[in-house]
Every structure is written in structure tokens, then in C-alpha cells.
C-alpha positions as CSV (number, residue, x, y, z in Angstrom):
1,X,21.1,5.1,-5.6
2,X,19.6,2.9,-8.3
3,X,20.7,-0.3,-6.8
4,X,18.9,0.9,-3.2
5,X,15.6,1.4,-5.7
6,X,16.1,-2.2,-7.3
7,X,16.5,-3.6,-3.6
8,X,13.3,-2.2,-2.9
9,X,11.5,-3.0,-5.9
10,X,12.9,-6.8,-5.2
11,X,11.7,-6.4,-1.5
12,X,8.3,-6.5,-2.5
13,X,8.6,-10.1,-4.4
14,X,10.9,-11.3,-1.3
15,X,8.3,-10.9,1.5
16,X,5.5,-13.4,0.2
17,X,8.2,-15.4,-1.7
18,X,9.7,-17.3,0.9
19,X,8.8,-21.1,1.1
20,X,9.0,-20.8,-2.9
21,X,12.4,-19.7,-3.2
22,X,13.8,-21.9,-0.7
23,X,11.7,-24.9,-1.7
24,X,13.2,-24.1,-5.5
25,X,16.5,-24.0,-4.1
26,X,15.9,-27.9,-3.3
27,X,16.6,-29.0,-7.5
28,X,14.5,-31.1,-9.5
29,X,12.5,-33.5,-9.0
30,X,13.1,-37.0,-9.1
31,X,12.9,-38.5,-12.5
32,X,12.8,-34.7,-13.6
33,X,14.8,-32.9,-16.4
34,X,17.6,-31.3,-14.4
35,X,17.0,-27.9,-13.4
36,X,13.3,-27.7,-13.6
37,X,11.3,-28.7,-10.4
38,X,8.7,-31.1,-9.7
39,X,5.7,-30.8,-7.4
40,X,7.3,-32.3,-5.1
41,X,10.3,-29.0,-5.3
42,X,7.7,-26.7,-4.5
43,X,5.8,-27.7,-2.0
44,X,7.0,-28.7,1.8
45,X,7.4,-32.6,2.5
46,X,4.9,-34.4,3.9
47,X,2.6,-37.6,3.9
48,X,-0.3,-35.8,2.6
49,X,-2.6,-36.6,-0.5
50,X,-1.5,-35.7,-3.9
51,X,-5.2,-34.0,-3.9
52,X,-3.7,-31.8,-0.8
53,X,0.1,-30.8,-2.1
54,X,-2.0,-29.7,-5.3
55,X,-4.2,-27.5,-3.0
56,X,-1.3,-26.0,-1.2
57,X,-0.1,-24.8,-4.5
58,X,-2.9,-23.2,-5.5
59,X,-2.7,-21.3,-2.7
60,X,1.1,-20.5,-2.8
61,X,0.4,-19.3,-6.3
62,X,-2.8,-17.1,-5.0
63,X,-0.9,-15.5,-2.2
64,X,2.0,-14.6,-4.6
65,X,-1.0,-12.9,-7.2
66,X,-1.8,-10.9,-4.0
67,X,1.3,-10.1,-3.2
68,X,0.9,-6.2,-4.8
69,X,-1.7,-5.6,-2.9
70,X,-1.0,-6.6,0.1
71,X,2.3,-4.7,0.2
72,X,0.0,-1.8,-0.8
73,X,-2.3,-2.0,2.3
74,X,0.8,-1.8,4.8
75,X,2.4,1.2,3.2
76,X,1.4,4.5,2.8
77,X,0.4,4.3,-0.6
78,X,-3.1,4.2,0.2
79,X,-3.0,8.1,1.7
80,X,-1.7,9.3,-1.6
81,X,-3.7,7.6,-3.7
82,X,-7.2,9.2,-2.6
83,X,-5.4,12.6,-2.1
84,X,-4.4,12.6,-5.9
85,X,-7.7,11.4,-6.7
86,X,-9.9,13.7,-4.4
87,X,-7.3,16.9,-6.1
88,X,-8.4,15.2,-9.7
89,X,-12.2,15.2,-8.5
90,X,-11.9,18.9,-7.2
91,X,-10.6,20.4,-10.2
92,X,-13.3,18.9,-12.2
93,X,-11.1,16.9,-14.4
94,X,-12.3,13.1,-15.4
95,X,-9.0,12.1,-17.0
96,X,-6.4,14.4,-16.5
97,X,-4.1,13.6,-15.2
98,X,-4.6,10.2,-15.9
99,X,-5.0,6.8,-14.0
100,X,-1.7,6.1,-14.8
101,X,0.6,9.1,-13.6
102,X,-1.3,9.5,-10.6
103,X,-1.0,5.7,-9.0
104,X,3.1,5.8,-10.7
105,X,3.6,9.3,-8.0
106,X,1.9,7.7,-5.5
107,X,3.6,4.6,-5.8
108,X,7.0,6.8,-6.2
109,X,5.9,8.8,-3.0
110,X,5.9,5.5,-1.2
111,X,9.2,4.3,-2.0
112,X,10.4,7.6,-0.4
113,X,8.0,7.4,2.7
114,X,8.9,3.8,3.5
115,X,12.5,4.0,2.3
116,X,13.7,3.2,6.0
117,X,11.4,0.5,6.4
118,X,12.6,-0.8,3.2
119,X,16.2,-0.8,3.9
120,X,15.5,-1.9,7.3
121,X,13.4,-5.3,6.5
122,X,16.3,-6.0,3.8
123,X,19.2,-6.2,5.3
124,X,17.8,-7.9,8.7
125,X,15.6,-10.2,6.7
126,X,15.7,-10.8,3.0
127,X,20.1,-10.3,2.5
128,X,20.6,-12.5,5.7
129,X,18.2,-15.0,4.0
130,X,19.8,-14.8,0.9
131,X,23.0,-15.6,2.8
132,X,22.0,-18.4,4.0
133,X,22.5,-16.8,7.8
134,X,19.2,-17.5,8.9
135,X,16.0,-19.4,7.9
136,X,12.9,-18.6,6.5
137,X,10.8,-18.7,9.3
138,X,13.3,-16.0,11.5
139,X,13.9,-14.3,8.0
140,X,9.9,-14.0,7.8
141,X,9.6,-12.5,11.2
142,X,12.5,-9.9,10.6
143,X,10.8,-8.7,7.3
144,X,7.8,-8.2,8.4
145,X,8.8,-6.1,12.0
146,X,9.8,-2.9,10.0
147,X,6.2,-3.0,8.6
148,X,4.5,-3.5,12.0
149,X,6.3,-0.6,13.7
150,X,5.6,1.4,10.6
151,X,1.8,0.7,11.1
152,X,2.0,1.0,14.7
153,X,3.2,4.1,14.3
154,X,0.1,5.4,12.0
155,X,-3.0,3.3,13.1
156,X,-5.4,4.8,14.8
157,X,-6.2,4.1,18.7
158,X,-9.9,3.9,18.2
159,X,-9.9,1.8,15.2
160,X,-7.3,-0.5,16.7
161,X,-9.4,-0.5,19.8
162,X,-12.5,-1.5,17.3
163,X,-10.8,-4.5,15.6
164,X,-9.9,-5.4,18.8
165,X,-13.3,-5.9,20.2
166,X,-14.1,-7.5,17.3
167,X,-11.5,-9.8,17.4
168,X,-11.9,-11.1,20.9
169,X,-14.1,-13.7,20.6
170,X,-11.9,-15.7,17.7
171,X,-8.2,-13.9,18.7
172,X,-6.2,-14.8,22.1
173,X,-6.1,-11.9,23.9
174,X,-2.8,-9.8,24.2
175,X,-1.1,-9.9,26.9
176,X,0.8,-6.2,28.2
177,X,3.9,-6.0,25.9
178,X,2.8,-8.6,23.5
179,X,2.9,-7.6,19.5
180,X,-0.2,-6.6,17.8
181,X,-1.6,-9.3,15.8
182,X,-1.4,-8.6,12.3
183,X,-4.8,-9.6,11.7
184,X,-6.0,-7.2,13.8
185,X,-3.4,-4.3,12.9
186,X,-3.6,-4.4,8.6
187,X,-7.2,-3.6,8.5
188,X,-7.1,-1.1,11.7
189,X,-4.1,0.7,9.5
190,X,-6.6,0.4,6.7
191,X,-9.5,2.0,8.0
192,X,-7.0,4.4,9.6
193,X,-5.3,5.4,6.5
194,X,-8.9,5.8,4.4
195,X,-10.2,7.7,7.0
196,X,-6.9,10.4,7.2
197,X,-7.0,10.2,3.4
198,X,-11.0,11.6,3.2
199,X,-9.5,14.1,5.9
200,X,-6.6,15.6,3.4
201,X,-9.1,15.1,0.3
202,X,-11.9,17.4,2.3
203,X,-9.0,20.2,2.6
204,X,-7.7,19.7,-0.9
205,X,-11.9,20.1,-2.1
206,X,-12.8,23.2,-0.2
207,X,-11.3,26.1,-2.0
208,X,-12.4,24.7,-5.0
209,X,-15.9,24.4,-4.1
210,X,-15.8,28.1,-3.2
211,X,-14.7,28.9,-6.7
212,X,-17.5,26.9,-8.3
213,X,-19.8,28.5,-5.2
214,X,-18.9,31.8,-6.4
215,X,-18.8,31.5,-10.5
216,X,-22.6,29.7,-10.0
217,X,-23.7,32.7,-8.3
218,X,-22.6,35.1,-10.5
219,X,-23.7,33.3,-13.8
220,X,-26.8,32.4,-12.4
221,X,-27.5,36.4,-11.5
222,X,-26.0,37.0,-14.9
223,X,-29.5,34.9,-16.3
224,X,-27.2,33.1,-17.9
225,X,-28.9,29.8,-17.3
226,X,-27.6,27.7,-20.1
227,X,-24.2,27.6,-19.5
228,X,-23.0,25.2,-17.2
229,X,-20.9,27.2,-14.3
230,X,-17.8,24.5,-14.6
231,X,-17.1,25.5,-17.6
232,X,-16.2,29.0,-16.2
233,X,-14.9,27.5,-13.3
234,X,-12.7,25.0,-14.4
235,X,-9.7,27.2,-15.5
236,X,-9.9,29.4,-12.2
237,X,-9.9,26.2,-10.8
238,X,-6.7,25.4,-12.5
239,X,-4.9,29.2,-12.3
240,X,-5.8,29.1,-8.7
241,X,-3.6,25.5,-8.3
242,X,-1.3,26.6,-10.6
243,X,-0.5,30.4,-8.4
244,X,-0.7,28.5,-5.3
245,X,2.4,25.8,-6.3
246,X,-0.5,23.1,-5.6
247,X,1.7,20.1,-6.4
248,X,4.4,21.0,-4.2
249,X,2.2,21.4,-1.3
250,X,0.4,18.9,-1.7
251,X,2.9,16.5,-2.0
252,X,4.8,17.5,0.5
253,X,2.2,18.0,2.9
254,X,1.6,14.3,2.4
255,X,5.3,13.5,2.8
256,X,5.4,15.4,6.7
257,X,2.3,14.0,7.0
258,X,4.0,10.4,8.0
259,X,6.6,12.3,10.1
């Protein structure tokens, strides 16, 4: 089990790592201490400018900063995330629980949701790869179909009809049977995934909007006008999550949610 996590984990460094690994694999430089690489390691041969190979690198080394968060736009991460934080909002609660729990469950929660993905893009793209079977451009291509089926899958007609549109003047259009462009099917997912998220959080909100509804109206008929009604409310708030096994239903409401 823990070395299908570490897979996983590794997957994530694997995707947008590519042309560095492999150009790595090439040694050291010429003139170089043995075992480090040279610019000339890292980047792709060619008869460009010194001025150029340094600007590739920058934006090898910009891509790979990105890399987190480009994984996180492809996943379902994003659903969890402004579920936890429209539950956190509900309740009342500013830091508890904090920052931190809430993105390590819904970063946990993801693992789990795109465990078959996961698997999928490493052993048809990245283990291949790492055995030399294939090269990185087919290994690329192999990696990256899990993902597209995945948001395929979950994207939303309408907003994938939207970025169509708006892609048509600058895109190619697709042909019947052709694959989605990714740079018309991350940012439809996005929107997607954002708008099913403020969905969920609407639910999660509700019932505890009638509780503060209700505690208001009774305090304010008490004449009790200086004390503010979420104090009251808050731990009804919390008893009525707590009765109702909030956490498991939540959870895995958002778990069925993706299947």
C-alpha cells in the first residue's frame, strides 16, 4: 500500500519533469566536474543563442514551480477544497479547523478519487519511461490521457461548449472523434468544478443558516439586543453537525460525487 502512495506522490514530479530528467540523464558537461551538469545537460541541443538556452531555462524552472498547481486544477481537489471551506464558513468558525487540516483531507481525498488515474498514467507512462521502453514525447502523451478522460468525464457540456467558442478564432477546430484540446478542456473542468463546488457549499450552508434564522428571532423577541445571535448559535451549530455524523457525509457525499 505505501509504495502505491509513494508512486503517486512521485507521479506528480514525473508529469512536468520530463525533458529535465532525460536531459540530466545525458552527464556532465564538457569541461565539467563529473556528475554535475552543464547548461548545455539541461537544455535540448540546438544552434540557438546563449541568450535563448538561458531563456528556455527559465522557463523549464517556472513550469516545474507550477507544477503543484497545475496537477491541482486537473484533479478533483478543487471540489473538496471549497466544500471544506464553505462547511468552515457555515459553522461560523474563522480558524478551526485550520488551513492546514482542511487542504491535507482534501489533498488525501484526492489521492483516493484519482487513485485509478494515478495508477493508470504510471504504469503506461512514467514506469515505461523509466524503463527506457519508450520516449518522452509518447511517455508525455500516455501520462497525460488518464487525466483527460478523467476531466472529460466531469466538465461540463455548457462550459466546454463556452471555451469552445471562445477558442475558435485562435484554436483549429476539432474534427468528430478528435481529442479535446487541453487548452480548451483545463479551464472548462475548472469553471466546471468551481461551479459544482458552490453547488455542494449552498447545501452544506442551508441548515445552518436556519439555525442562526431561528436563534436571531428568538433573541431578538427576547429584547435581548446586545448579544450577538452567533454566539448562541454557534454550538447548535456544532451539536447539530456533530448528531448528524457531518463528516462522514460530507465526505463521502463528495467521494460518490465523482462516481
Amino acid at each position: 500500500m505505501s509504495g502505491r502512495v509513494v508512486r503517486r506522490l512521485t507521479l506528480a514530479a514525473a508529469v512536468l519533469g520530463l525533458s529535465a530528467t532525460a536531459a540530466l540523464a545525458q552527464g556532465a558537461a564538457p569541461g565539467g566536474v563529473t556528475g554535475v551538469p552543464g547548461l548545455d545537460a539541461l537544455l535540448p541541443p540546438g544552434n540557438g543563442a546563449a541568450s535563448g538556452r538561458i531563456i528556455q531555462l527559465v522557463a523549464l524552472l517556472t513550469v516545474l514551480s507550477l507544477a503543484p498547481g497545475l496537477l491541482v486544477m486537473v484533479t478533483s481537489f478543487t471540489r473538496f477544497a471549497v466544500a471544506f471551506s464553505f462547511l468552515r464558513s457555515g459553522l461560523g468558525l474563522q480558524s478551526t479547523p485550520a488551513n492546514l487540516f482542511l487542504v491535507s483531507l482534501a489533498l488525501f481525498m484526492t489521492f483516493y478519487v484519482m487513485a485509478p488515474t494515478f495508477d493508470r498514467a504510471w504504469n503506461e507512462g512514467v514506469k515505461p519511461l523509466q524503463e527506457n521502453r519508450i520516449g518522452e514525447e509518447e511517455a508525455f502523451t500516455k501520462i497525460v490521457e488518464p487525466f483527460r478522460e478523467f476531466m472529460t468525464q466531469h466538465v461540463r457540456p455548457k462550459d466546454l461548449q463556452t471555451f469552445t467558442d471562445l477558442a475558435s478564432r485562435n484554436f483549429p477546430k476539432a474534427e468528430a472523434g478528435e481529442k479535446i484540446d487541453l487548452r480548451i478542456l483545463i479551464p472548462a473542468f475548472m469553471i466546471s468544478e468551481l461551479r459544482r463546488g458552490f453547488e455542494i457549499g449552498f447545501l452544506i450552508v442551508l441548515p445552518f443558516l436556519v439555525i442562526d434564522i431561528i436563534v436571531s428571532t428568538i433573541v431578538m423577541s427576547m429584547g435581548m439586543m446586545m448579544l450577538p445571535p452567533t454566539v448562541i448559535s454557534l454550538p447548535f451549530k456544532v451539536l447539530f453537525f456533530i448528531l448528524i455524523d457531518g463528516w462522514n457525509l460530507l465526505v463521502s457525499g463528495l467521494v460518490r460525487s465523482f462516481f
